[in-house]
Biopython code that builds the backbone (N, CA, C, O; Angstrom):
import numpy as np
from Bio.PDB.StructureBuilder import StructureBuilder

atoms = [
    (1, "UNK", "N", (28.513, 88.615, 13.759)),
    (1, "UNK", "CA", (28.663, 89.211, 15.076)),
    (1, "UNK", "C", (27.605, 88.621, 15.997)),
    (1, "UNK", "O", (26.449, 88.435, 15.617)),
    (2, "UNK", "N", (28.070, 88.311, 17.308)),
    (2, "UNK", "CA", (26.914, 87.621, 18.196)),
    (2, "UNK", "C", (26.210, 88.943, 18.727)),
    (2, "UNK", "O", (26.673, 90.083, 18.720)),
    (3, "UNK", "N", (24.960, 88.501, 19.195)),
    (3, "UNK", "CA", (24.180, 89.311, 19.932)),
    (3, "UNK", "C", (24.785, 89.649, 21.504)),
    (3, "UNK", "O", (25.704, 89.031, 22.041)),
    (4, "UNK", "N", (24.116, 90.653, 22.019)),
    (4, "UNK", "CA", (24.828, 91.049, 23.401)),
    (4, "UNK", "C", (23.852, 90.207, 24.092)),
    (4, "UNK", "O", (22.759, 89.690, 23.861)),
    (5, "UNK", "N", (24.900, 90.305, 25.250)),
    (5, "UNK", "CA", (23.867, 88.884, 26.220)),
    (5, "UNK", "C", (23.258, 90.175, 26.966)),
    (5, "UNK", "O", (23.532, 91.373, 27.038)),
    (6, "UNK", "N", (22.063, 89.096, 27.603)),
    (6, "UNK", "CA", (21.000, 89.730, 27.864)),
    (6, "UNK", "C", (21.609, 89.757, 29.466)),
    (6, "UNK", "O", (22.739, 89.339, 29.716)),
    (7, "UNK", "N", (20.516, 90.418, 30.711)),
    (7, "UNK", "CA", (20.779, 90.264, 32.156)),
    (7, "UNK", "C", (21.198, 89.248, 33.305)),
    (7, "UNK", "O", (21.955, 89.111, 34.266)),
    (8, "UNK", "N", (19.944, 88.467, 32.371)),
    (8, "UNK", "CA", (20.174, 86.947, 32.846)),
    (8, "UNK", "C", (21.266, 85.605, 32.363)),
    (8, "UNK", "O", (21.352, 84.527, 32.952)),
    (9, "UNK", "N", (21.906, 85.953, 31.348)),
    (9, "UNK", "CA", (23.157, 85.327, 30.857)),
    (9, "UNK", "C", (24.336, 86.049, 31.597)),
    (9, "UNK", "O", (25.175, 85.279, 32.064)),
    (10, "UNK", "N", (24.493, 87.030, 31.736)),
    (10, "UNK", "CA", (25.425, 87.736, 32.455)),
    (10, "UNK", "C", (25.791, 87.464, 33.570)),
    (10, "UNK", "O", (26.891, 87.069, 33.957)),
    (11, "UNK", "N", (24.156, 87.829, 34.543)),
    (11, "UNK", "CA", (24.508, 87.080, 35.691)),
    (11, "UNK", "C", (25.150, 85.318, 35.664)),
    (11, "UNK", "O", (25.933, 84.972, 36.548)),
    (12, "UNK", "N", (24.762, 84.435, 34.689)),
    (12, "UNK", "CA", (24.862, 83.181, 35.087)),
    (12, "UNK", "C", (26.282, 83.081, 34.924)),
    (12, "UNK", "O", (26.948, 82.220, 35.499)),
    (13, "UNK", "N", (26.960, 84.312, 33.822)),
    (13, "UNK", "CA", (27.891, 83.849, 33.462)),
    (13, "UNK", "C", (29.282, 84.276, 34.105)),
    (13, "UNK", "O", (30.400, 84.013, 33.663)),
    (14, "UNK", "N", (28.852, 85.231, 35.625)),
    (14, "UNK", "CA", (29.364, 85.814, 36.647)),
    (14, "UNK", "C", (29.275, 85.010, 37.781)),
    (14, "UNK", "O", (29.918, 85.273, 38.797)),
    (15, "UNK", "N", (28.560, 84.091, 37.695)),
    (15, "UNK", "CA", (28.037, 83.051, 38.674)),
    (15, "UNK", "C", (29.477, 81.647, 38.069)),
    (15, "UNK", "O", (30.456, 81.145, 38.623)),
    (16, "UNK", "N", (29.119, 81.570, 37.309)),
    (16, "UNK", "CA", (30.464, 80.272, 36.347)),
    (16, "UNK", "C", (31.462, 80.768, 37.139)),
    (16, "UNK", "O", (31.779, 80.364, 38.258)),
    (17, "UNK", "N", (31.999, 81.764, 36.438)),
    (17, "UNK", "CA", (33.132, 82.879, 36.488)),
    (17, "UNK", "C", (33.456, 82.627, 38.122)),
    (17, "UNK", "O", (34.455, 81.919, 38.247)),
    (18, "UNK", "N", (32.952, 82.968, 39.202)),
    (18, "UNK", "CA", (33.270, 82.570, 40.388)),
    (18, "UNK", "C", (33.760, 81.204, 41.057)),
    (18, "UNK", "O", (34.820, 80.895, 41.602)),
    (19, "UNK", "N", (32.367, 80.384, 40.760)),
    (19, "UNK", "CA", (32.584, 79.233, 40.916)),
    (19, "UNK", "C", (33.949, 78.471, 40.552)),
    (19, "UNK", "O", (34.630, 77.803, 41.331)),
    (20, "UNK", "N", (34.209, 78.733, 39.131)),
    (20, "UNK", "CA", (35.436, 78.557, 38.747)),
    (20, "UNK", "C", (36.951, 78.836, 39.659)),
    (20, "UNK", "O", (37.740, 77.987, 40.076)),
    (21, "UNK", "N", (36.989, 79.796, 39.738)),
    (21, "UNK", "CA", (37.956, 80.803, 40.192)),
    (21, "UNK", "C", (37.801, 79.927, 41.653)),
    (21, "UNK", "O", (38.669, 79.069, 41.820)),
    (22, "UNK", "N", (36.846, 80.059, 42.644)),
    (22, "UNK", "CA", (36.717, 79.401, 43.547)),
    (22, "UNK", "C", (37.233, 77.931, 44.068)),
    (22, "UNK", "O", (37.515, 77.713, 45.246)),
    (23, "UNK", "N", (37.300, 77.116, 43.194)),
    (23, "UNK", "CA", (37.570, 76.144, 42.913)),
    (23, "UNK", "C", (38.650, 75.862, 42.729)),
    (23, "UNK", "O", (39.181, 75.069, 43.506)),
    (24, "UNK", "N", (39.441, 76.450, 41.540)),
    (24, "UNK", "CA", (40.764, 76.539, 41.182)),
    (24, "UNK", "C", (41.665, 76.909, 42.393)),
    (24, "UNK", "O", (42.771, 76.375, 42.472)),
    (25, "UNK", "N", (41.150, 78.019, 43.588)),
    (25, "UNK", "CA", (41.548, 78.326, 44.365)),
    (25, "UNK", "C", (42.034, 77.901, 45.332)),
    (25, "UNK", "O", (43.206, 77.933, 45.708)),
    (26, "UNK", "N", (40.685, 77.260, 46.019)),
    (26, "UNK", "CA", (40.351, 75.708, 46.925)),
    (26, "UNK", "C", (41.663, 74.841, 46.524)),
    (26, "UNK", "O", (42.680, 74.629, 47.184)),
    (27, "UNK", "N", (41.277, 74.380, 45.133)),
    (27, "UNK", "CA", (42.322, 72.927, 44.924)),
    (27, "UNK", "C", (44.202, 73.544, 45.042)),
    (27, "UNK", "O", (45.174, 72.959, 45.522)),
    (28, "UNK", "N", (44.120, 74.659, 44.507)),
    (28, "UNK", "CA", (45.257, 75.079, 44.703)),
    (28, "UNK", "C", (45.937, 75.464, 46.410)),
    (28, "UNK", "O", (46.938, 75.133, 47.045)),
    (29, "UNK", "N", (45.051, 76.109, 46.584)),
    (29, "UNK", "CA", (45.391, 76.811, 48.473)),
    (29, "UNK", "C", (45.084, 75.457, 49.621)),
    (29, "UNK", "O", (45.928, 74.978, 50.378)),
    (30, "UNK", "N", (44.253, 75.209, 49.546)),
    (30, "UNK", "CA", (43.331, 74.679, 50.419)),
    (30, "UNK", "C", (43.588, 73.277, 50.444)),
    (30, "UNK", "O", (44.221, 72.903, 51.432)),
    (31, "UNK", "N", (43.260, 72.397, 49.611)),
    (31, "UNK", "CA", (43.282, 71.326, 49.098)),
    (31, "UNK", "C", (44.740, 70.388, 49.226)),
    (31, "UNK", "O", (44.562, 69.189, 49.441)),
    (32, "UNK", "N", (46.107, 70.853, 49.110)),
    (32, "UNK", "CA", (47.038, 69.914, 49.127)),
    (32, "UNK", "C", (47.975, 70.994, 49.210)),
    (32, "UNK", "O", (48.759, 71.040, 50.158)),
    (33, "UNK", "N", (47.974, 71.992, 48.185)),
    (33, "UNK", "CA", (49.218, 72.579, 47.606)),
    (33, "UNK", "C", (49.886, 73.471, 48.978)),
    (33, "UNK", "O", (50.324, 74.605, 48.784)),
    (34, "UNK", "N", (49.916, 72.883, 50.285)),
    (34, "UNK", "CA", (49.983, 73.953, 50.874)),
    (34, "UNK", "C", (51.646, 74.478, 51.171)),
    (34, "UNK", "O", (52.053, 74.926, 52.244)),
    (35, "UNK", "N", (52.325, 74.319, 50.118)),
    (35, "UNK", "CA", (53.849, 74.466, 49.614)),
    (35, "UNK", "C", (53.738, 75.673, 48.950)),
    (35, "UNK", "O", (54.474, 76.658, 48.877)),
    (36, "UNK", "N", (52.316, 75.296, 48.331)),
    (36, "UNK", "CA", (52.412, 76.872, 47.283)),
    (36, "UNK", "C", (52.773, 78.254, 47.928)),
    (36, "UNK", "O", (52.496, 78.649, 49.060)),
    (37, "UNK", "N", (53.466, 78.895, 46.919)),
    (37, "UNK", "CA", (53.280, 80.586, 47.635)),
    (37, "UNK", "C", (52.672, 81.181, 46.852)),
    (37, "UNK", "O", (53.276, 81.591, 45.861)),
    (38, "UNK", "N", (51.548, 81.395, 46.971)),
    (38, "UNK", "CA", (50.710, 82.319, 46.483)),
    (38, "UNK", "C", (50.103, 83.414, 47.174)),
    (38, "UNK", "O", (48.940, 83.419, 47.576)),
    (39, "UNK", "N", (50.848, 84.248, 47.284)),
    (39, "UNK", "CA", (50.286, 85.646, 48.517)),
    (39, "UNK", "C", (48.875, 86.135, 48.255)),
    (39, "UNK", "O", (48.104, 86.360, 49.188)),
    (40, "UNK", "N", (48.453, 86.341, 46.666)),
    (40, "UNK", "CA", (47.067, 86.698, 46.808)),
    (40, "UNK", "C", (45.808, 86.146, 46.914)),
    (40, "UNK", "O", (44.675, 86.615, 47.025)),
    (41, "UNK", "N", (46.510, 84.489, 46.824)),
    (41, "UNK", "CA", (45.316, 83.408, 47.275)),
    (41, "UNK", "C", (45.496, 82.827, 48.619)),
    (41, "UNK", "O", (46.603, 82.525, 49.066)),
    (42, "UNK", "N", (44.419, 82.682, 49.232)),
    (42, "UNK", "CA", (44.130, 81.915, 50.576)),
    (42, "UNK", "C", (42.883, 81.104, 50.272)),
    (42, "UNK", "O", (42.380, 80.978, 49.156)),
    (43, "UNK", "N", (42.427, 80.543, 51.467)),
    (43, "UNK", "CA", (41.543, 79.700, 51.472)),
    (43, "UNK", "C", (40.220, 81.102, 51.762)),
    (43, "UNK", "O", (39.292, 81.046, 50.956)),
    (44, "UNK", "N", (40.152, 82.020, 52.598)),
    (44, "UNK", "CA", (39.455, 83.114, 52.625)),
    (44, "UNK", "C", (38.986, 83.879, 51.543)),
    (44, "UNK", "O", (38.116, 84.719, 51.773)),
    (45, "UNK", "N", (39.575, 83.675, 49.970)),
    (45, "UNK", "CA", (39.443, 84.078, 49.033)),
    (45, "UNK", "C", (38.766, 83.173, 48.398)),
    (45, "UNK", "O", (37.864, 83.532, 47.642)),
    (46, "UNK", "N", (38.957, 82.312, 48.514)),
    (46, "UNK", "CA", (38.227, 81.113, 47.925)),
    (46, "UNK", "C", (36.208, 80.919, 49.014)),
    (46, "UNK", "O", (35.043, 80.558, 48.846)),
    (47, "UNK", "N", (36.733, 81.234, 49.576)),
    (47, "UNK", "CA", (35.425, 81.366, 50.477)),
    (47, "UNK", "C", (34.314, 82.640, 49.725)),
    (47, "UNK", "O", (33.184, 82.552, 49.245)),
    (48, "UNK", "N", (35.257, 83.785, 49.904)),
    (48, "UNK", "CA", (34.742, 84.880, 49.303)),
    (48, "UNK", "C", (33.964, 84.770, 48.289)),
    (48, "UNK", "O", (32.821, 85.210, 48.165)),
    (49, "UNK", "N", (34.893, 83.891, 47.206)),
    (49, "UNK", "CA", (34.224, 83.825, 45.825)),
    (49, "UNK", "C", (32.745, 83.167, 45.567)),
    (49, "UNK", "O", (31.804, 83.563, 44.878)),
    (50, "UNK", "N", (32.899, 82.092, 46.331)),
    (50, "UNK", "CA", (31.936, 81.087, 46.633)),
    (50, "UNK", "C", (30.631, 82.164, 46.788)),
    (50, "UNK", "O", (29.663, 82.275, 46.036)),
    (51, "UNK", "N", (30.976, 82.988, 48.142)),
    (51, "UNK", "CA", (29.827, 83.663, 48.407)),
    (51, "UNK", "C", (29.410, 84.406, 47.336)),
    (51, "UNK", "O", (28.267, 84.314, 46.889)),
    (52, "UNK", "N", (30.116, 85.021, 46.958)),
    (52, "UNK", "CA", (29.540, 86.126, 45.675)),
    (52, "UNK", "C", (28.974, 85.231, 45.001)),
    (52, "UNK", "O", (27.782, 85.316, 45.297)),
    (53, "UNK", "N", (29.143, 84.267, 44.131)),
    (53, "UNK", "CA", (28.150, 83.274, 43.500)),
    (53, "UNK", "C", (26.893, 83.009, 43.890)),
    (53, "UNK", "O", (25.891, 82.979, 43.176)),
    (54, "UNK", "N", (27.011, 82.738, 45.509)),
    (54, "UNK", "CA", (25.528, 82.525, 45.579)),
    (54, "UNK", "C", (24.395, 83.972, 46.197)),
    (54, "UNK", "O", (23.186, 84.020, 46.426)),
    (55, "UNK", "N", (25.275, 84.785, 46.275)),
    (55, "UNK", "CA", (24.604, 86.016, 46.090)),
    (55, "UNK", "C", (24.001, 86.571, 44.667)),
    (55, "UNK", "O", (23.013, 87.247, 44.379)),
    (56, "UNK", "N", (25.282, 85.839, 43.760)),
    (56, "UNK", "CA", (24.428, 86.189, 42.365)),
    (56, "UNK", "C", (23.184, 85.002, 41.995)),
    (56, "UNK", "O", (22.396, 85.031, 41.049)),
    (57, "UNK", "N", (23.281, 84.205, 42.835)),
    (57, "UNK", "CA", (22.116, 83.120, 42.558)),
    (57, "UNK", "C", (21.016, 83.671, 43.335)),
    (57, "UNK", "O", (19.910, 83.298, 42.943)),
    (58, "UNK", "N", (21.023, 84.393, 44.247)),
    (58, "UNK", "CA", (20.166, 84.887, 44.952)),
    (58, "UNK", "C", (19.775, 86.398, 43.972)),
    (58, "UNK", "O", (18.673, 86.648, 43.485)),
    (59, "UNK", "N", (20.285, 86.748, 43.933)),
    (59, "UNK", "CA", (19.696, 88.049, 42.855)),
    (59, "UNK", "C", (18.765, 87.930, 41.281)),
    (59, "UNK", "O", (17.887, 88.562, 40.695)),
    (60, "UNK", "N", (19.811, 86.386, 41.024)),
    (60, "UNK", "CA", (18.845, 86.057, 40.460)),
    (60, "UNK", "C", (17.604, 85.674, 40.030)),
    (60, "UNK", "O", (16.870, 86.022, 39.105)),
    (61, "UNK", "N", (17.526, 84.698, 41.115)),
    (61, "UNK", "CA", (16.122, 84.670, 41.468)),
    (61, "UNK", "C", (15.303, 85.891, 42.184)),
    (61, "UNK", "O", (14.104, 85.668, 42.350)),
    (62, "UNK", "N", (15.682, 86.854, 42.523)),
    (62, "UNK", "CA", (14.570, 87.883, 43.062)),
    (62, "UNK", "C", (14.244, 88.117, 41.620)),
    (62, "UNK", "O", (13.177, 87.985, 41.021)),
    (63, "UNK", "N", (15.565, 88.542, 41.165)),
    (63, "UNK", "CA", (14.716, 88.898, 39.532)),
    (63, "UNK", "C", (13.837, 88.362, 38.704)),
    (63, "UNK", "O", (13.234, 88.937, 37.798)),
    (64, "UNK", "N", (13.752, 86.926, 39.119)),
    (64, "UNK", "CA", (13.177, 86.256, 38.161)),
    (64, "UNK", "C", (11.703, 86.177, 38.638)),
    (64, "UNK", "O", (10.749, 85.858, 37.928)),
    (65, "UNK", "N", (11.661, 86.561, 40.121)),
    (65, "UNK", "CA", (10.112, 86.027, 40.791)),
    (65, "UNK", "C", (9.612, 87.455, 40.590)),
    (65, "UNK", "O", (8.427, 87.608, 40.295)),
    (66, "UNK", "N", (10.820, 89.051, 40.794)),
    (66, "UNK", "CA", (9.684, 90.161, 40.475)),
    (66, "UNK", "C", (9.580, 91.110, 39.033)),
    (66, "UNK", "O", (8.587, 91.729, 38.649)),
    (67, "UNK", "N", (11.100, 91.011, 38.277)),
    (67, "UNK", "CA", (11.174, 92.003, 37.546)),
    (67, "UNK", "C", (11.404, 90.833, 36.161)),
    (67, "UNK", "O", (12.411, 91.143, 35.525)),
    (68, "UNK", "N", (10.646, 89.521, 35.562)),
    (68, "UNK", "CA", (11.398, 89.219, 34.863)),
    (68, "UNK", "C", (11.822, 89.854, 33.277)),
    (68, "UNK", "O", (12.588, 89.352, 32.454)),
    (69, "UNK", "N", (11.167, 90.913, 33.198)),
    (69, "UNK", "CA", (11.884, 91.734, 31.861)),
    (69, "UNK", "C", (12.665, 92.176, 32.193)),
    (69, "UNK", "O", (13.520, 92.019, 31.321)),
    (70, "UNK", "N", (13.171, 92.873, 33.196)),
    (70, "UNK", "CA", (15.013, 93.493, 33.303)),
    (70, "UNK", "C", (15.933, 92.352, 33.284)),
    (70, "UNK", "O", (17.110, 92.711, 33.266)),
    (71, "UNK", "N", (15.704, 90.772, 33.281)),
    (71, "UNK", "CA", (16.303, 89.689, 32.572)),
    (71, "UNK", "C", (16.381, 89.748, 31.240)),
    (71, "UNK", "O", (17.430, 89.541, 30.630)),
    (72, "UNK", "N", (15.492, 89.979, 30.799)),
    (72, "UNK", "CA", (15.444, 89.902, 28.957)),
    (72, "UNK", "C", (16.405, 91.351, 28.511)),
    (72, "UNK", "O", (16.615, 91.578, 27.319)),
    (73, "UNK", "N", (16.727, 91.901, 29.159)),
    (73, "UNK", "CA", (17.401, 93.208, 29.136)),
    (73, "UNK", "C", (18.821, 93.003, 28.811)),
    (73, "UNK", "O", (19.637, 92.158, 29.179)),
    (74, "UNK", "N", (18.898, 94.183, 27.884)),
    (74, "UNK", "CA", (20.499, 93.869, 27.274)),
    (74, "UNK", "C", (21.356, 93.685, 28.740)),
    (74, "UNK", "O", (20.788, 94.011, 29.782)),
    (75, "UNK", "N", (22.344, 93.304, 28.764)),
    (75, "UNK", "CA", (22.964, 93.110, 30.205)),
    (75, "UNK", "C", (23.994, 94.569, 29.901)),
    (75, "UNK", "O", (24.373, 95.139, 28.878)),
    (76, "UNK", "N", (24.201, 94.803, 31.454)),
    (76, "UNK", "CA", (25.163, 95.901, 31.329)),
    (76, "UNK", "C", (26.153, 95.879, 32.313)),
    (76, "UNK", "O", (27.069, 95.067, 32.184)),
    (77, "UNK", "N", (26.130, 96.533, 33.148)),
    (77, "UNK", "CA", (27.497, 96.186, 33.774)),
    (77, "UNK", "C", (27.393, 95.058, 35.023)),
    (77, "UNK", "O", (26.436, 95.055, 35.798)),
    (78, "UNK", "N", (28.513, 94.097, 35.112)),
    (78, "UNK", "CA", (28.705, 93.492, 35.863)),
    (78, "UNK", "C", (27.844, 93.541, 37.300)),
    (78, "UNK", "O", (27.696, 94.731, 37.579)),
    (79, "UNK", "N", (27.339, 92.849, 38.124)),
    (79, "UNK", "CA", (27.056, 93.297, 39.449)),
    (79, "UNK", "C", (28.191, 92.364, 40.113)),
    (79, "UNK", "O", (28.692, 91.377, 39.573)),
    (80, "UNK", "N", (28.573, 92.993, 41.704)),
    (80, "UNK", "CA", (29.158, 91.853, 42.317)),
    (80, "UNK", "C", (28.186, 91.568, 44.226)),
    (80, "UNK", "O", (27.031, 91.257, 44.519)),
    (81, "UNK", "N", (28.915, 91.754, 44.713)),
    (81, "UNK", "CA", (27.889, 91.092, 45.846)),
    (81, "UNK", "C", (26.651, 92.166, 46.789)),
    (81, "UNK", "O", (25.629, 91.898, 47.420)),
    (82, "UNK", "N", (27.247, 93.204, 46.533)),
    (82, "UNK", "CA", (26.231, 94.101, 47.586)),
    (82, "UNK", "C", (24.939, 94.739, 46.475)),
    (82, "UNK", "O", (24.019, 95.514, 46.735)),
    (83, "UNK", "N", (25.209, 94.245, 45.526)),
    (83, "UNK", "CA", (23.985, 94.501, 44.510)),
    (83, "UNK", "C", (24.589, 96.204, 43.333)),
    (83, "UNK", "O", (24.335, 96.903, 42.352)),
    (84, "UNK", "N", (25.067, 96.078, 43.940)),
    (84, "UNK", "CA", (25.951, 98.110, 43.261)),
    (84, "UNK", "C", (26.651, 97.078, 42.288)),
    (84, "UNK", "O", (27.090, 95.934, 42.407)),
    (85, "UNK", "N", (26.538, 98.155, 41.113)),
    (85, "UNK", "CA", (27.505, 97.632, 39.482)),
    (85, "UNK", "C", (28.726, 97.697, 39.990)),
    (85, "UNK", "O", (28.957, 98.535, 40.862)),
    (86, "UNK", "N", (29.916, 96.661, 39.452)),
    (86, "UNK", "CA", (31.282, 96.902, 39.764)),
    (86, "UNK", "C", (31.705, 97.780, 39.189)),
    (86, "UNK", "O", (31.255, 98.165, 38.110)),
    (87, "UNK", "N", (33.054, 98.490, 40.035)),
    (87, "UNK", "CA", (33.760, 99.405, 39.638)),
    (87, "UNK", "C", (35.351, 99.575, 39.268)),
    (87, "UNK", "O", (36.239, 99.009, 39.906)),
    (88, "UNK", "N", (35.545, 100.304, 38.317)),
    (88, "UNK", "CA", (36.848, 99.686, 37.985)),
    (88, "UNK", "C", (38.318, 100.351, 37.970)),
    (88, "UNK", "O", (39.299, 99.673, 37.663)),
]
sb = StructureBuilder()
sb.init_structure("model")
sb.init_model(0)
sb.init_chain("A")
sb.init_seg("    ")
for serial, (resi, resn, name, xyz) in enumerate(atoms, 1):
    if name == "N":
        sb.init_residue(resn, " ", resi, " ")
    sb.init_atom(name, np.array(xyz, "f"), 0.0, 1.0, " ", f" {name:<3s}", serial, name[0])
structure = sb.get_structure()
């Protein structure tokens, strides 16, 4: 059984997770496909995502310059951009 990721894997790995999605989005909406119908993607969504990423890059680093043991911390729930745990 693997270990639970810690705060700081979480975040990075919510940071991927966007970027990704972002991207996929872009190349799909944005980028050429503009034949596609995809009602719940736009190029505005793809923007969105982007931002949340670098909001989690920004959180990250506060954490890292004031609290870095709540990094070493089991990770727990998701954060997304206004700093409040997501909800589901």
């Amino acid at each position: 059984m693997s270990e639970p990721l810690n705060e700081r894997e979480l975040i990075k790995l919510q940071i991927q997770a966007y970027e990704f999605y972002a991207g996929l989005i872009d190349r799909a909406v944005v980028s050429g496909a503009h034949e596609a119908k995809m009602p719940k993607w736009d190029d505005q969504r793809a923007v969105e995502y982007f931002d949340l990423a670098e909001q989690l890059r920004q959180r990250l680093a506060e954490l890292e310059a004031t609290d870095e043991q709540a990094l070493d911390a089991p990770g727990t729930t998701p954060v997304v951009a206004d700093g409040e745990p997501a909800t589901s």
